[in-house]
Z-matrix of the N, CA and C atoms (Angstrom, degrees):
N
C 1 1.437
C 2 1.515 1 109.83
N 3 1.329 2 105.47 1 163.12
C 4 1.527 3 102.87 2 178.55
C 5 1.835 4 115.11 3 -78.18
N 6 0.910 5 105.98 4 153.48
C 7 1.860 6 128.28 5 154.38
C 8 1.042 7 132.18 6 -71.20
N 9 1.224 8 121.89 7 102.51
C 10 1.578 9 103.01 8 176.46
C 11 1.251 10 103.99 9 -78.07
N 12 1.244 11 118.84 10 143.29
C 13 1.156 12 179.82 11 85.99
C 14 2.253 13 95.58 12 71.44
N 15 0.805 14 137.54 13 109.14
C 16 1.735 15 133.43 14 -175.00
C 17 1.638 16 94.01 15 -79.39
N 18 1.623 17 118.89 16 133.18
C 19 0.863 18 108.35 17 178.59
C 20 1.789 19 98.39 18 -96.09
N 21 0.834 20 112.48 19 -42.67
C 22 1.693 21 129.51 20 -158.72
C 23 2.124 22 91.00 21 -66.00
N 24 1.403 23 100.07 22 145.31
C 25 1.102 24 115.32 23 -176.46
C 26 1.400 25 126.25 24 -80.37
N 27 1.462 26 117.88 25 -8.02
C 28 1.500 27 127.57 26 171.39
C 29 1.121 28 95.16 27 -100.83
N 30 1.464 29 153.89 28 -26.74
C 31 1.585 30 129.86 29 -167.53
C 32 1.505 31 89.19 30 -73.82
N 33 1.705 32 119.78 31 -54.87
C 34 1.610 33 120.22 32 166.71
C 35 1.383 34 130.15 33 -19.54
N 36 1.025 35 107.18 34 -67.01
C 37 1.472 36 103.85 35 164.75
C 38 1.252 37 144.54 36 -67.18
N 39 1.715 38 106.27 37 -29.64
C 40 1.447 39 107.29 38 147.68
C 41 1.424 40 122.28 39 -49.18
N 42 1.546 41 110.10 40 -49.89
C 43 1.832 42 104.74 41 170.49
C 44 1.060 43 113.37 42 -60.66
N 45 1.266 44 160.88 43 -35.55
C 46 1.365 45 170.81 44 -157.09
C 47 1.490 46 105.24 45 -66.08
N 48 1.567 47 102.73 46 -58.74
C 49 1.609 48 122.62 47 -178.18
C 50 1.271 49 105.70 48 -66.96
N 51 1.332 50 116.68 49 -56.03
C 52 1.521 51 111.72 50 -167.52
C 53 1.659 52 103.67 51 -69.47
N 54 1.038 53 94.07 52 -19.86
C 55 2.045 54 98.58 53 179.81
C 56 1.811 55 98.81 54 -66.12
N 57 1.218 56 129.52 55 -62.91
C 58 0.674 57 134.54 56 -173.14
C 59 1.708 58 121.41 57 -70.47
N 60 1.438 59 114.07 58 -34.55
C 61 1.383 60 101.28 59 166.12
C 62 1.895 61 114.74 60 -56.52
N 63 1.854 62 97.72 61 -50.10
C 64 1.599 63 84.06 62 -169.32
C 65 1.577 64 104.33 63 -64.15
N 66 1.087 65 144.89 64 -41.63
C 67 1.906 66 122.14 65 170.60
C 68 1.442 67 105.58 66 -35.03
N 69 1.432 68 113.59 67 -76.74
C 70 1.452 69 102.21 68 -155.45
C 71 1.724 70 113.06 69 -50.15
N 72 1.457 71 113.25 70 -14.98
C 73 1.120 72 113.15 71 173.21
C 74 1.676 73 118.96 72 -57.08
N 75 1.902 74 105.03 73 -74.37
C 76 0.869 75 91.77 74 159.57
C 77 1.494 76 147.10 75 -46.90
N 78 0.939 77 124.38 76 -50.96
C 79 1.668 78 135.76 77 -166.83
C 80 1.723 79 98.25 78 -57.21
N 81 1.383 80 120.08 79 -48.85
C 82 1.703 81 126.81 80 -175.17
C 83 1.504 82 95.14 81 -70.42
N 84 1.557 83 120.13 82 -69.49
C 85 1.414 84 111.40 83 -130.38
C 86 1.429 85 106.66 84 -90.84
N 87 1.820 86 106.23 85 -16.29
C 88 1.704 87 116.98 86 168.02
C 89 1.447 88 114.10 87 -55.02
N 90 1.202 89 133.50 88 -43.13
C 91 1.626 90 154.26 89 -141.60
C 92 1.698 91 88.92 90 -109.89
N 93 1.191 92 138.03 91 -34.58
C 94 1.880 93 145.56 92 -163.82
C 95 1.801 94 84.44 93 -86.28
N 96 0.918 95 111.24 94 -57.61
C 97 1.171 96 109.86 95 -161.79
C 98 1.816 97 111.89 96 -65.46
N 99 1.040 98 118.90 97 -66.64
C 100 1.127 99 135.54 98 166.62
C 101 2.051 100 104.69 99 -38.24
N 102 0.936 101 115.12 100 -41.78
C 103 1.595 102 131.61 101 -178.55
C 104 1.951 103 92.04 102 -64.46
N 105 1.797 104 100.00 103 -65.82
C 106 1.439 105 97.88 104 -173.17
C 107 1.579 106 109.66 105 -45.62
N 108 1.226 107 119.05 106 -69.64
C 109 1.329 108 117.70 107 -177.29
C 110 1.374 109 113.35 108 -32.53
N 111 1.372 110 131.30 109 -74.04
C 112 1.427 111 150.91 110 -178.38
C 113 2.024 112 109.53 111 -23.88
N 114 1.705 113 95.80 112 -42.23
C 115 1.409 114 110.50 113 173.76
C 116 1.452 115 108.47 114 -87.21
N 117 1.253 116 143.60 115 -43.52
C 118 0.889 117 153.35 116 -158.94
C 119 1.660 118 94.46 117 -82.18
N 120 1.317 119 145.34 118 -57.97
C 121 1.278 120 129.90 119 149.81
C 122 2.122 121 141.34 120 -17.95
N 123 1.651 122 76.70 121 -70.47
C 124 1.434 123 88.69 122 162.41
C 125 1.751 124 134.73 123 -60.22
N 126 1.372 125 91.83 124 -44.94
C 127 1.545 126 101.21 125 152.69
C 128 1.504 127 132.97 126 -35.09
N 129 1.707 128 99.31 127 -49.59
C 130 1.526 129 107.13 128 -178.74
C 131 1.461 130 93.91 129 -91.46
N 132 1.002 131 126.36 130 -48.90
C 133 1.426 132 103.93 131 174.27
C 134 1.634 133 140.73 132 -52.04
N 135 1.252 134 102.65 133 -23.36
C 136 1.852 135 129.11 134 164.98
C 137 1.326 136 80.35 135 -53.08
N 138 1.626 137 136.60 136 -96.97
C 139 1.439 138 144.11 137 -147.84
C 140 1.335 139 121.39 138 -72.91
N 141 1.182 140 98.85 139 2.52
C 142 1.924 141 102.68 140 166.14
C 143 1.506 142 101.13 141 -96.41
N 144 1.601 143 129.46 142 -40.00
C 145 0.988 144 135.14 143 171.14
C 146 1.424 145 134.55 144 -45.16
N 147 1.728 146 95.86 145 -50.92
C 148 1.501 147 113.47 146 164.32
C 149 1.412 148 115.93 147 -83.49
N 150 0.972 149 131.96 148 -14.80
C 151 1.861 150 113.23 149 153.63
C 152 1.623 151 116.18 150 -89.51
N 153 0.983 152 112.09 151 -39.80
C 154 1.735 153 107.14 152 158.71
C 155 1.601 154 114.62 153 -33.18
N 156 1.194 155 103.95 154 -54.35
C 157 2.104 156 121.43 155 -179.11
C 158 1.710 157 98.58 156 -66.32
N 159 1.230 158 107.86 157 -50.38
C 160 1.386 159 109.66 158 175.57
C 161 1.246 160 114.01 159 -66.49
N 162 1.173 161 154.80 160 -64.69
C 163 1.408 162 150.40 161 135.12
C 164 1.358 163 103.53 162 -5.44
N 165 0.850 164 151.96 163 -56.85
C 166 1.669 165 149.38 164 -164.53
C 167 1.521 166 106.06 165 -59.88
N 168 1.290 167 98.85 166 -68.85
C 169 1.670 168 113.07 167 167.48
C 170 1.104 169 128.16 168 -42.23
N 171 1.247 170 121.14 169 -49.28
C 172 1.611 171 128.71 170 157.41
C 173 1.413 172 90.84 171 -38.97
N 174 1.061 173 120.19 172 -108.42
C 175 1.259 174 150.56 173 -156.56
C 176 2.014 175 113.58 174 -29.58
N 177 1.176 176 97.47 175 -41.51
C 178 1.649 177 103.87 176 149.67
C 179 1.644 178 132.04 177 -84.18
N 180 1.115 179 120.64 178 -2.16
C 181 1.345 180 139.53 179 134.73
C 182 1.230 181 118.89 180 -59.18
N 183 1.502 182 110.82 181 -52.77
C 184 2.182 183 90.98 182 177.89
C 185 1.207 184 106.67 183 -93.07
N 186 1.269 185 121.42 184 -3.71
C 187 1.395 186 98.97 185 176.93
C 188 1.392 187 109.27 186 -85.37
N 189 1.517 188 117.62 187 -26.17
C 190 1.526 189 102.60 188 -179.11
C 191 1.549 190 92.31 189 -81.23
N 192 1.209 191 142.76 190 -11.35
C 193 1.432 192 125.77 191 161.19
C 194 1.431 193 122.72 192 -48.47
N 195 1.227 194 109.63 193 -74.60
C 196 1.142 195 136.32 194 -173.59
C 197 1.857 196 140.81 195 -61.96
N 198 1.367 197 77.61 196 -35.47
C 199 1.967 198 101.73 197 175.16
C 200 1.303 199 105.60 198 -108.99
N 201 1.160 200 138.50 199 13.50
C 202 1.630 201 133.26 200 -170.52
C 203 1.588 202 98.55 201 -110.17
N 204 1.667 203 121.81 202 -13.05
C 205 1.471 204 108.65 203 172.92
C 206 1.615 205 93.38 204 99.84
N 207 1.297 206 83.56 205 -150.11
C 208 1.513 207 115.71 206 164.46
C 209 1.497 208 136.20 207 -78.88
N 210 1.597 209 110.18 208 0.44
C 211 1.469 210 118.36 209 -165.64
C 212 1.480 211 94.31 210 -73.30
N 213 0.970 212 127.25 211 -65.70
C 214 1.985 213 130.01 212 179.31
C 215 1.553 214 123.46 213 -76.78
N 216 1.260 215 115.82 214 61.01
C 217 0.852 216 120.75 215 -173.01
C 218 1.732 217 117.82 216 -119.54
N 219 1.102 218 149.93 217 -176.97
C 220 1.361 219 139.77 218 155.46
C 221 1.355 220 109.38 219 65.20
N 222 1.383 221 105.86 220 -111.52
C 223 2.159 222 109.51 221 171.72
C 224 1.040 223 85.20 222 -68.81
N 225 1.404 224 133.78 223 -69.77
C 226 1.523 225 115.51 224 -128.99
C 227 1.356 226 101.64 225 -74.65
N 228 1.414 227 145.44 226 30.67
C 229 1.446 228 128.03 227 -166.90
C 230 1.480 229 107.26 228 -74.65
N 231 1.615 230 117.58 229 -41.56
C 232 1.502 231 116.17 230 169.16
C 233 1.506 232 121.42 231 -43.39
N 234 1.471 233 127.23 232 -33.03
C 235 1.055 234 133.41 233 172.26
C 236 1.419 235 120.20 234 -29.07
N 237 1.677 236 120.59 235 -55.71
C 238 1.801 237 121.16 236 -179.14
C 239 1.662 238 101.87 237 -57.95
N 240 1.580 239 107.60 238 -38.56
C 241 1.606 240 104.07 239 178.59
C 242 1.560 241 116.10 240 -52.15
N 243 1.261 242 107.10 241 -71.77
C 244 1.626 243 113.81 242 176.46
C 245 1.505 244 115.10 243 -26.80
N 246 1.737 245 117.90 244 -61.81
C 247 1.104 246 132.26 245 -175.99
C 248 1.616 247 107.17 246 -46.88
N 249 1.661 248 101.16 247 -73.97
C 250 1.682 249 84.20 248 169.60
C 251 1.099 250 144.62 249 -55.05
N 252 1.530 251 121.73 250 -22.55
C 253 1.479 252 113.45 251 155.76
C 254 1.057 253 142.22 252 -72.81
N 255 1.697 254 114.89 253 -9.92
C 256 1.281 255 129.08 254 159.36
C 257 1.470 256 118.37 255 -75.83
N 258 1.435 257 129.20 256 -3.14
C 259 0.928 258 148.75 257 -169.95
C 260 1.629 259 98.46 258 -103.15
N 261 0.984 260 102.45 259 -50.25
C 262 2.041 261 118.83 260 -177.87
C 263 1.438 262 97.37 261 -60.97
N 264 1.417 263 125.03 262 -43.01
C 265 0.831 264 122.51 263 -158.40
C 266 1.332 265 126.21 264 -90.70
N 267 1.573 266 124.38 265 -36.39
C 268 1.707 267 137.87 266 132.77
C 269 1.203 268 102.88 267 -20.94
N 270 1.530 269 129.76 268 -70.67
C 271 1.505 270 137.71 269 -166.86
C 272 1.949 271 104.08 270 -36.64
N 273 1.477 272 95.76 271 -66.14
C 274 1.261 273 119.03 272 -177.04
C 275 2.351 274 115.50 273 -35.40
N 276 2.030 275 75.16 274 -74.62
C 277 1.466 276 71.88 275 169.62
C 278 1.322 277 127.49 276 -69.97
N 279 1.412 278 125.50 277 -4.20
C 280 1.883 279 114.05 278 175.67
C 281 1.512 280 94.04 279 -79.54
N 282 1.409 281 118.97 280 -41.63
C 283 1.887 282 110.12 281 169.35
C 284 1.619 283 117.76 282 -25.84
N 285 1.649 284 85.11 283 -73.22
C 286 1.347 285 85.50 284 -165.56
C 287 1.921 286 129.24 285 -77.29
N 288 1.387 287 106.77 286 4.63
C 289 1.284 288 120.99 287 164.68
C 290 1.801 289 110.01 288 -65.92
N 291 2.025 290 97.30 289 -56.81
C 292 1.533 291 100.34 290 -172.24
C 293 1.401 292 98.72 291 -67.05
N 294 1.492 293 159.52 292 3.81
C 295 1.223 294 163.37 293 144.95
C 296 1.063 295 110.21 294 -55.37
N 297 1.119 296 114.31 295 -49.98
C 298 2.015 297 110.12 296 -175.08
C 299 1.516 298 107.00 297 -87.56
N 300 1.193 299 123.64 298 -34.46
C 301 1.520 300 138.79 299 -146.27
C 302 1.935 301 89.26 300 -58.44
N 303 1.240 302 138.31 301 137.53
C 304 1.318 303 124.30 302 -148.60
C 305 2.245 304 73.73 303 -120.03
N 306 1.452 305 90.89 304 151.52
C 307 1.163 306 116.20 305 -179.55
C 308 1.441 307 115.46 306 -46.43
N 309 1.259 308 124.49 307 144.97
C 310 1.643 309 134.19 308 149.15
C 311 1.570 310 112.78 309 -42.49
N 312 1.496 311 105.36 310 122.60
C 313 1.611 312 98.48 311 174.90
C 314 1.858 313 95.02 312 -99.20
N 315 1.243 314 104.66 313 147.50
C 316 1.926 315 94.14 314 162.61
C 317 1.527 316 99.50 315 -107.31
């Protein structure tokens, strides 16, 4: 329902203030929140990503250790290393291409 109307100049300004605290409330702390989450997602998703990638690497490291026999053995033992970091490292730069690569316009 409506209000009539405050004539006196301090009830006014009390409404004024309280008008204005609840906006800045909403408008800041609606948009912070929604922001926190948004980071707080991506965040965990960054570090599920990077031990998943890390796990990968391992894991193509023993296998070219381990299942290749005798091919890396002696000198060549650095060889599974190289491989996986050349492997880390493809990974890396297709990242950082789809990072720059600038959006589809329609």
């Amino acid at each position: 329902m409506w209000r009539k109307a405050a004539s006196d100049p301090k009830s006014l300004t009390v409404e004024v203030k309280d008008l204005v605290v609840a906006y800045l409330k909403q408008e800041t702390l609606g948009p912070l929140k929604g922001l926190g989450r948004y980071l707080g997602f991506g965040i965990a998703g960054s570090v599920l990503v990077a031990v998943g990638l890390l796990m990968l690497m391992l894991g193509i490291l023993r296998l070219l250790q381990s299942e290749t026999g005798s091919a890396f053995t002696g000198n060549l033992s650095w060889l599974p290393y190289l491989i996986t970091a050349v492997v880390a490292t493809a990974l890396l730069a297709v990242t950082a291409l789809a990072i720059k690569r600038q959006p589809k316009k329609f």
